[in-house]
C-alpha positions as YAML, in Angstrom:
chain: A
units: angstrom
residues:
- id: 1
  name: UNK
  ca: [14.38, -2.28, 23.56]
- id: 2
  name: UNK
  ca: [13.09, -5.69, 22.43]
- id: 3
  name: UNK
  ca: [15.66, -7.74, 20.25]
- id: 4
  name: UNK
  ca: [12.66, -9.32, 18.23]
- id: 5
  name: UNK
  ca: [10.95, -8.45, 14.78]
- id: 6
  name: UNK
  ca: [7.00, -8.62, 14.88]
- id: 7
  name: UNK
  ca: [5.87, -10.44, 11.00]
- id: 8
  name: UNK
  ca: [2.52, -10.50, 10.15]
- id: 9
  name: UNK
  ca: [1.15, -12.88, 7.04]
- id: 10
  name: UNK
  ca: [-2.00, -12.43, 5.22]
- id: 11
  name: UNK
  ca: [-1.98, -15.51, 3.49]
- id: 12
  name: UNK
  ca: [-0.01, -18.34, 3.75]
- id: 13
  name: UNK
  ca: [1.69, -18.43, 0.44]
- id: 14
  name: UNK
  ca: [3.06, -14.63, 0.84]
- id: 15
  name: UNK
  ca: [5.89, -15.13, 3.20]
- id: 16
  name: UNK
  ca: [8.72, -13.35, 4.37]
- id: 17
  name: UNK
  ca: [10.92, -14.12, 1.52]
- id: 18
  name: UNK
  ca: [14.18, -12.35, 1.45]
- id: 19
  name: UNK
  ca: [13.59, -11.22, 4.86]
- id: 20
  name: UNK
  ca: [13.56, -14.31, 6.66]
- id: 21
  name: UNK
  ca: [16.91, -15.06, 4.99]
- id: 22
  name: UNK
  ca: [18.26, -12.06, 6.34]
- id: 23
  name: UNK
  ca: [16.87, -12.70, 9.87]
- id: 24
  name: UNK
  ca: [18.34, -15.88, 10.01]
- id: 25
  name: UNK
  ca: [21.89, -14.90, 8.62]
- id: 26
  name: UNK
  ca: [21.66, -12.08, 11.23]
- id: 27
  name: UNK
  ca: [20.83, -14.33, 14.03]
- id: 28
  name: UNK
  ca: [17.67, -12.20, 14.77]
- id: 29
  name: UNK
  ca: [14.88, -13.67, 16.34]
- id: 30
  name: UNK
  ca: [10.56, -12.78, 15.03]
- id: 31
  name: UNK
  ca: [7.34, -13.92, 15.79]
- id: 32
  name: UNK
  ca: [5.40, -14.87, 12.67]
- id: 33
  name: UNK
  ca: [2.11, -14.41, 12.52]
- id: 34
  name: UNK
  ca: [-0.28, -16.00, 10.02]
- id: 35
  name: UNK
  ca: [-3.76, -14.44, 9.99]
- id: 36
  name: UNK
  ca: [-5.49, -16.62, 7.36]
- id: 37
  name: UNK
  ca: [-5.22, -19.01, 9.65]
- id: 38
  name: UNK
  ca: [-6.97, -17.49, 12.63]
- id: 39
  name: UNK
  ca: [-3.45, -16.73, 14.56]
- id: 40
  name: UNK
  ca: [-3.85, -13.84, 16.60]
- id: 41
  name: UNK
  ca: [-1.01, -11.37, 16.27]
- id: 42
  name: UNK
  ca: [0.62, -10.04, 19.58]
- id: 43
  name: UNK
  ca: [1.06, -6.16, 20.70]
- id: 44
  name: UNK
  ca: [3.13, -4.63, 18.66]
- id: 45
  name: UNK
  ca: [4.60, -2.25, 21.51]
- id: 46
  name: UNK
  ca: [6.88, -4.97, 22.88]
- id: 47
  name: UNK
  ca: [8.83, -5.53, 19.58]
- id: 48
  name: UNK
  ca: [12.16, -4.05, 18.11]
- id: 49
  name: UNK
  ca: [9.94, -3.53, 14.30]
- id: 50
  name: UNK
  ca: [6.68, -4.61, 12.46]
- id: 51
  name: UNK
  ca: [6.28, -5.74, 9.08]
- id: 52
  name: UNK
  ca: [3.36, -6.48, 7.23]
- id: 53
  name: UNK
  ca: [2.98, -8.48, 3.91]
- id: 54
  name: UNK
  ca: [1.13, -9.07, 1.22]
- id: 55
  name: UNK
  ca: [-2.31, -10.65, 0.14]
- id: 56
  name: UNK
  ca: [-5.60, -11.21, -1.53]
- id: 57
  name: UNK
  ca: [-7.64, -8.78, 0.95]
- id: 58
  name: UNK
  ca: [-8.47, -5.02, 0.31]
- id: 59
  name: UNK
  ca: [-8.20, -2.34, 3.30]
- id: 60
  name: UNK
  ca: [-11.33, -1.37, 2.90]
- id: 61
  name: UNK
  ca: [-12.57, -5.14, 3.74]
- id: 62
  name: UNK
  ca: [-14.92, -5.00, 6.67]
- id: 63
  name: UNK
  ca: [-14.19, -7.86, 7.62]
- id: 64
  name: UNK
  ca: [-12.87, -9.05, 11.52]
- id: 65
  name: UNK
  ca: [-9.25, -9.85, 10.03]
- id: 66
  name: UNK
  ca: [-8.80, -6.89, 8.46]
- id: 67
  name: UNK
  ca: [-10.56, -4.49, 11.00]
- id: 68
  name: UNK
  ca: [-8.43, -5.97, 14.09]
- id: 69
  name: UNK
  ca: [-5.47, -5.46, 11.88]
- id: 70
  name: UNK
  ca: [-6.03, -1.85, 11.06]
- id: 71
  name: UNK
  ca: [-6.32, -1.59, 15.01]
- id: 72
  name: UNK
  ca: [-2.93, -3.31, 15.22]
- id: 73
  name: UNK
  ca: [-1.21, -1.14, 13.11]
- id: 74
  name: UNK
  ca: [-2.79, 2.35, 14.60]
- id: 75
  name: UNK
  ca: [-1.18, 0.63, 17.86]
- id: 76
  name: UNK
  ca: [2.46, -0.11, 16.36]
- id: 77
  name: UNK
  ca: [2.24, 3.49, 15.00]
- id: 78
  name: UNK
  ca: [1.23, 5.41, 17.84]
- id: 79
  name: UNK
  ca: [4.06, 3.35, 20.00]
- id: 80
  name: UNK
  ca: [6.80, 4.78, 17.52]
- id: 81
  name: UNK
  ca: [7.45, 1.37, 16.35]
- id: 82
  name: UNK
  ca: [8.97, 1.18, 13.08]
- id: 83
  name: UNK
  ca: [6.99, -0.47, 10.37]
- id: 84
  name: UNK
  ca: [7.59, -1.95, 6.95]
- id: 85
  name: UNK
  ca: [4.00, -2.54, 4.83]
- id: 86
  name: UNK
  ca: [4.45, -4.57, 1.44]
- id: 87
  name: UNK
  ca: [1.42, -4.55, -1.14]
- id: 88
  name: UNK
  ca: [-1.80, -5.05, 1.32]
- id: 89
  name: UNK
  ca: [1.11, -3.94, 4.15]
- id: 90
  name: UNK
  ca: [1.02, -0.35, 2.74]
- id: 91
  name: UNK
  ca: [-2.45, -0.38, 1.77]
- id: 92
  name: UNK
  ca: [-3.10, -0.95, 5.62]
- id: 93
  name: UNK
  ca: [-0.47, 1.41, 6.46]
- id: 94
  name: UNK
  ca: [-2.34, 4.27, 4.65]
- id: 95
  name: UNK
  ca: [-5.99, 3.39, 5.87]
- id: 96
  name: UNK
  ca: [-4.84, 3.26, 9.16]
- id: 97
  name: UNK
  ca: [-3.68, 7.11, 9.27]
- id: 98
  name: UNK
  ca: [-6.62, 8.09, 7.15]
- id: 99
  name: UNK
  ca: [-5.41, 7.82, 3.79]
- id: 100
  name: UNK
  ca: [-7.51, 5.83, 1.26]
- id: 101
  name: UNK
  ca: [-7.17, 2.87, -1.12]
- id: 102
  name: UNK
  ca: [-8.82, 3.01, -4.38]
- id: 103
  name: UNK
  ca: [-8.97, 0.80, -7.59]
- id: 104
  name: UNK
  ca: [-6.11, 1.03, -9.95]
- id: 105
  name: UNK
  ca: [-6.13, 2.76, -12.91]
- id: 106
  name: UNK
  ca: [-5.21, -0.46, -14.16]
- id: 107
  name: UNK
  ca: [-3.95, -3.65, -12.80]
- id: 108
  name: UNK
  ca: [-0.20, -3.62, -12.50]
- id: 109
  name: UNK
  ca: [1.04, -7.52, -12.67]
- id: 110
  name: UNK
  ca: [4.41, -9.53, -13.46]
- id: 111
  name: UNK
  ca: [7.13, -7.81, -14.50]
- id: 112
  name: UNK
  ca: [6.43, -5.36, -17.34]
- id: 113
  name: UNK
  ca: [4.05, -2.56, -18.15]
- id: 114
  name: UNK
  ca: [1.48, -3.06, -21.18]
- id: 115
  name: UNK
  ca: [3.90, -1.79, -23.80]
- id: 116
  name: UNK
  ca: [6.31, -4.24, -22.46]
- id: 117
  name: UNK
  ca: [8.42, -1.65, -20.76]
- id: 118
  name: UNK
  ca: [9.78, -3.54, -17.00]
- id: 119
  name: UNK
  ca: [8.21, -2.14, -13.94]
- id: 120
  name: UNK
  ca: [10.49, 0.13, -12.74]
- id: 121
  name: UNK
  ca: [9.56, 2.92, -9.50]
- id: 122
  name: UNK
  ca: [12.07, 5.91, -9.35]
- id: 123
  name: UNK
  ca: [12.54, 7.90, -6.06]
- id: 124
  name: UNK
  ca: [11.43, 11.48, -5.40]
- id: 125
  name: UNK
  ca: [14.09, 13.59, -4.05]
- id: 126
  name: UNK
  ca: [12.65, 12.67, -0.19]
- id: 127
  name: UNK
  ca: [13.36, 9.27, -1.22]
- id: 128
  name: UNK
  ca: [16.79, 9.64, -1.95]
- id: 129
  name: UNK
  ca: [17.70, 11.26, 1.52]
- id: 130
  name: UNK
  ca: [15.47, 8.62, 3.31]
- id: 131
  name: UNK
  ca: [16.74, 5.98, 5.58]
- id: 132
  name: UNK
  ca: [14.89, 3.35, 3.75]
- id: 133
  name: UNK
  ca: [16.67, 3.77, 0.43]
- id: 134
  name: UNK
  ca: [20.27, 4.72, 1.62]
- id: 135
  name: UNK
  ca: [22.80, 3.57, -1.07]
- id: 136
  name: UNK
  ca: [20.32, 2.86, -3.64]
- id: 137
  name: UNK
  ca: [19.94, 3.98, -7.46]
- id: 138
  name: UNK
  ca: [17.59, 5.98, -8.27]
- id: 139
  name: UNK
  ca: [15.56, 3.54, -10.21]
- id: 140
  name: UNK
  ca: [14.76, -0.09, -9.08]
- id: 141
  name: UNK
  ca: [13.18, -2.74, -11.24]
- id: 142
  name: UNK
  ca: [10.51, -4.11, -9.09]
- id: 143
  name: UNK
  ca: [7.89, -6.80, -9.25]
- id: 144
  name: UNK
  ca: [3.66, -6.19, -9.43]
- id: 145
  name: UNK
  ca: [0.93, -7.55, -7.84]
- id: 146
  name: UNK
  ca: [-1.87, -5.41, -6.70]
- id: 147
  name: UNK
  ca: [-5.51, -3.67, -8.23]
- id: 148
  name: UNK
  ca: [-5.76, -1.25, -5.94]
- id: 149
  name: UNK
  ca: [-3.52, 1.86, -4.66]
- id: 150
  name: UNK
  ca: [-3.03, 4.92, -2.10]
- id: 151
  name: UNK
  ca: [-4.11, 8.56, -1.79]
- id: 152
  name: UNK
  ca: [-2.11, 9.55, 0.63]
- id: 153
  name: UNK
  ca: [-2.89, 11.86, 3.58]
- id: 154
  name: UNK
  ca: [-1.40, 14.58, 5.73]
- id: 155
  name: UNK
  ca: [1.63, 13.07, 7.06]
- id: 156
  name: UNK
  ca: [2.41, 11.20, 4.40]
- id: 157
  name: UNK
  ca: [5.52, 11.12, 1.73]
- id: 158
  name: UNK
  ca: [5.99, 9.97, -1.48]
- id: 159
  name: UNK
  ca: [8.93, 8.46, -2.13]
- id: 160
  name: UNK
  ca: [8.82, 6.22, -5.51]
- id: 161
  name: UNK
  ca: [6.26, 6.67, -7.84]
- id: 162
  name: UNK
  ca: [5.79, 4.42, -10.75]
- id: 163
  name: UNK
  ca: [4.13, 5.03, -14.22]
- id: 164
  name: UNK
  ca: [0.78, 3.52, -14.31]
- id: 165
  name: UNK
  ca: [-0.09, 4.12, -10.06]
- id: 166
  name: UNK
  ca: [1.98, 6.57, -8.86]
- id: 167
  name: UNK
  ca: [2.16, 6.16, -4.97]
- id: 168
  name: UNK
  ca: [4.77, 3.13, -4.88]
- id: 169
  name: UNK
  ca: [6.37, 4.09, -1.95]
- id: 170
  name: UNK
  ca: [4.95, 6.15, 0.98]
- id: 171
  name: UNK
  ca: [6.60, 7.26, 4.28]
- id: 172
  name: UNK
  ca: [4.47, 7.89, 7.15]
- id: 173
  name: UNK
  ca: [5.20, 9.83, 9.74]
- id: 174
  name: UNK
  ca: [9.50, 9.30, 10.09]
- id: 175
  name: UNK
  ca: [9.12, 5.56, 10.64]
- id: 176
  name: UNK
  ca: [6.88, 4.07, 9.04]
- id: 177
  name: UNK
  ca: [7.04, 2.60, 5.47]
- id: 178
  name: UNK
  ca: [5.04, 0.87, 2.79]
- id: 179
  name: UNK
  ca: [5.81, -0.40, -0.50]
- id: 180
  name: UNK
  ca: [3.09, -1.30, -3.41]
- id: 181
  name: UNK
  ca: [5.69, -3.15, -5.06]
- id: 182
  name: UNK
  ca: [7.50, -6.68, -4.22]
- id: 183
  name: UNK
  ca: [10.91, -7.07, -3.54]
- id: 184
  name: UNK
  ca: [11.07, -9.97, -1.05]
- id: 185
  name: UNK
  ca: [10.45, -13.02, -3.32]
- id: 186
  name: UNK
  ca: [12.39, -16.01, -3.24]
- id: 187
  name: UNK
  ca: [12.73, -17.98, -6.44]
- id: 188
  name: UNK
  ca: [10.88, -20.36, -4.58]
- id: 189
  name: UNK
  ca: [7.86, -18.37, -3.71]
- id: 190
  name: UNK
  ca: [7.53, -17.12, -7.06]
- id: 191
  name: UNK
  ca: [7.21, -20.07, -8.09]
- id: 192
  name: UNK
  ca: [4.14, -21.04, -5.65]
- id: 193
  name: UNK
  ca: [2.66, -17.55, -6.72]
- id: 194
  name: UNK
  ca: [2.59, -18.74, -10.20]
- id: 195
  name: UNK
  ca: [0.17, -21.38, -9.37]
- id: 196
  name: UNK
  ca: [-1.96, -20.36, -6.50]
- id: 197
  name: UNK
  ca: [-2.44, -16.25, -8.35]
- id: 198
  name: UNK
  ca: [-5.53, -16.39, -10.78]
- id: 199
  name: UNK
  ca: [-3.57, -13.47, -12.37]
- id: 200
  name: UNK
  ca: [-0.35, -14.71, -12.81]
- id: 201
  name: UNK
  ca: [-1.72, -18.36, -13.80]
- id: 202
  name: UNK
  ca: [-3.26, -16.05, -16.74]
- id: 203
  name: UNK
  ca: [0.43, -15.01, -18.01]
- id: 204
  name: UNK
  ca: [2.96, -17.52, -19.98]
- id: 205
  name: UNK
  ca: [4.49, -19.27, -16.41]
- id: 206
  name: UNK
  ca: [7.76, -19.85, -18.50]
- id: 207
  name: UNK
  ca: [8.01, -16.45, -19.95]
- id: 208
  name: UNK
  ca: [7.43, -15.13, -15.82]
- id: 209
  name: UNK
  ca: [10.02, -17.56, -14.71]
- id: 210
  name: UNK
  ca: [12.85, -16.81, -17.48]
- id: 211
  name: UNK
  ca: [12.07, -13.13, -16.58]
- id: 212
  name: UNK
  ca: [12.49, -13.45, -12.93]
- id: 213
  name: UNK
  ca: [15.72, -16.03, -13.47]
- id: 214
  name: UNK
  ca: [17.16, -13.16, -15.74]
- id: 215
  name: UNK
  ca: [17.24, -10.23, -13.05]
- id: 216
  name: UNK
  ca: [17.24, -12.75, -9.77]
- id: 217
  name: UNK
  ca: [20.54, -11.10, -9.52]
- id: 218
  name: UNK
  ca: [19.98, -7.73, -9.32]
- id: 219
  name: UNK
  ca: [16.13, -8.39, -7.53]
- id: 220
  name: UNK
  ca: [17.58, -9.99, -4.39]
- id: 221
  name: UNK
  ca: [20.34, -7.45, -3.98]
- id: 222
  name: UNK
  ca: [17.70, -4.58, -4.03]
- id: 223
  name: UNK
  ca: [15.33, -6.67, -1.70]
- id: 224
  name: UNK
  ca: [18.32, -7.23, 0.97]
- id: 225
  name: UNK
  ca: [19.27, -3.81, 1.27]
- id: 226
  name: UNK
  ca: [15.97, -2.19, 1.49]
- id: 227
  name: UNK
  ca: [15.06, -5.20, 4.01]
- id: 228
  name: UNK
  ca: [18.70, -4.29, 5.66]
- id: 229
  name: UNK
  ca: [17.82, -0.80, 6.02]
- id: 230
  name: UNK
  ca: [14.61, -1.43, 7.57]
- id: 231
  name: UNK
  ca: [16.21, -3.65, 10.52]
- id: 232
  name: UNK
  ca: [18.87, -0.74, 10.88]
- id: 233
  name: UNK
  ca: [16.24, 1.58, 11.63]
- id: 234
  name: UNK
  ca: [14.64, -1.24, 14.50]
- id: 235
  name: UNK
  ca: [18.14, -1.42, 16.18]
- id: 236
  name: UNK
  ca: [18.91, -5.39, 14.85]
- id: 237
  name: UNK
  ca: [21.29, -4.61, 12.88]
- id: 238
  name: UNK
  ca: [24.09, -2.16, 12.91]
- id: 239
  name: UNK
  ca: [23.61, 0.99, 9.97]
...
């Protein structure tokens, strides 16, 4: 099996995060690819796992990026090669086994909901047997950026739903994941995302940045184990 993790970018700014901490600390090697900016991503068949990220696009974008993407993905899945899909990552994820992505009920963005409850996603009872979310609580405090959601397919299993869009986390098939929520942000992205997002440059930045300072803690502790049970599942690092 190939010792190397396949990561695909939508846009620059949405990097790897937490997950290129861990891949360093783990001594893992990965081939980043960044489609914004024309790089072509490789076949996904000769790689230990996939994971896609985040950005601006919608799955049902006809344009070349996205359409060559959806072909990568059908390609990673039907090889059995484990995938992890973040925001536009599951939105892809779904599309690409005939699921659909629709507008929001309502934007979901920052931190909190509109009564000013946090964002929080709590796992179905599939969830809490699942691979993905071994050792977990049952509810995480999670991070929103997206307008648009999943209807999931045949084949597909909910595993966290959230209050305003339900489908937060969806398993497809027995390896394949995607989460609608964002738990691989460094401090240091979040702080780019502040002022590159025309949604989040529409929210108090220093009320988003105390908020994110105040759980840090407890956000990069739920990112790294999700992210470390991902690269159990590829083989690159021992369960």
């Amino acid at each position: 099996m190939n010792n190397k993790l396949l990561i695909v970018q939508n846009i620059s700014h949405e990097g790897p995060g937490i997950l290129a901490d861990l891949l360093k600390e783990h001594g893992i090697d990965f081939k980043l690819c960044d489609l914004s900016k024309g790089e072509t991503a490789p076949d996904p068949a000769g790689f230990a796992g996939m994971v896609v990220l985040g950005g601006p696009q919608s799955a049902n974008d006809a344009t070349p990026q996205i359409i060559s993407e959806l072909a990568l993905i059908k390609k990673a899945l039907d090889s059995g090669v484990p995938y992890l899909g973040i925001c536009l990552g599951l939105q892809l994820l779904v599309k690409a086994r005939g699921g659909n992505v629709v507008k929001c009920p309502r934007q979901e963005i920052g931190f909190r909901e509109p009564d000013g409850e946090p964002f929080m996603v709590e796992l179905t009872d599939d969830d809490k047997r699942d691979a993905l979310f071994h050792g977990m609580p049952e509810r995480l405090r999670v991070f929103q950026l997206h307008g648009e959601t999943v209807e999931l397919a045949d084949g597909m299993t909910l595993l966290a739903t959230g209050r305003g869009c339900t489908n937060q986390v969806v398993r497809v098939g027995s390896n394949a994941w995607g989460l609608q929520c964002h738990f691989e942000m460094t401090p240091e992205m979040f702080e780019s995302w502040i002022g590159i997002d025309a949604d989040l440059k529409a929210m108090n930045r220093n009320e988003l940045l105390a908020e994110f300072d105040a759980i840090s803690e407890e956000y990069a502790e739920t990112g790294r184990s999700i992210l470390l049970n991902f690269l159990a599942v590829t083989g690159l690092v021992k369960a």
